[in-house]
C-alpha positions as CSV (number, residue, x, y, z in Angstrom):
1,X,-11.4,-11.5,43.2
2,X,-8.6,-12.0,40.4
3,X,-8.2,-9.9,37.0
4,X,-6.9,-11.0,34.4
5,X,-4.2,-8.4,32.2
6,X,-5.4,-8.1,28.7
7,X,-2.6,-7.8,26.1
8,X,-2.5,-4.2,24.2
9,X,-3.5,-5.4,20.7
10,X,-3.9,-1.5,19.6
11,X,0.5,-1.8,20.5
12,X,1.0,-4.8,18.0
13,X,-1.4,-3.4,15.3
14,X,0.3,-0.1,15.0
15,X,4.0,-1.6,14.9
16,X,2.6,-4.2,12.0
17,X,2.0,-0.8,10.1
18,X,5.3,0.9,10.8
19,X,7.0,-2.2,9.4
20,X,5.7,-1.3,5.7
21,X,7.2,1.3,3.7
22,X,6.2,3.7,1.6
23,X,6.7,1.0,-1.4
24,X,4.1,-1.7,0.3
25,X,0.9,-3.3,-0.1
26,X,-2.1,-0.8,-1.9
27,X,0.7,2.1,-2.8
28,X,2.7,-0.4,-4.6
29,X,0.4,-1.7,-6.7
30,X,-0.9,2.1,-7.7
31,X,2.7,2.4,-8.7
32,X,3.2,-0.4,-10.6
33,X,-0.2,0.3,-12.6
34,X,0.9,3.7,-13.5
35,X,4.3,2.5,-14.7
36,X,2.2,0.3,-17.2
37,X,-0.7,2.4,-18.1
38,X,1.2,6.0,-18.8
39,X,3.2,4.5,-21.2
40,X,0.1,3.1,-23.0
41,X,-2.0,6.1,-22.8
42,X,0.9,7.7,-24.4
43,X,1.5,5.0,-26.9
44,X,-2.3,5.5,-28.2
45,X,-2.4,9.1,-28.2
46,X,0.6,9.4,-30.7
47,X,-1.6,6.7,-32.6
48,X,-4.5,9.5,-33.2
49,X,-2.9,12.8,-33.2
């Protein structure tokens, strides 16, 4: 009877995610929305006060 060796995909997954930094994917676009919308929200409430 033979076995076959299964590759580790749990080794590949986890060294996809060390590859991003702190500036990638979800996080950067959170960033990039705040740069925009603080300035905004600002820009409005000087409008009304």
């Amino acid at each position: 009877m033979k076995s076959k060796q299964v590759p580790e995909t749990s080794n590949i997954m986890t060294q996809d995610r060390s590859d991003h930094g702190p500036l990638a994917g979800e996080l950067m676009d959170l960033y990039v929305a705040m740069i925009i919308v603080i300035p905004i929200a600002f820009a409005l409430k000087s409008l009304w006060v």
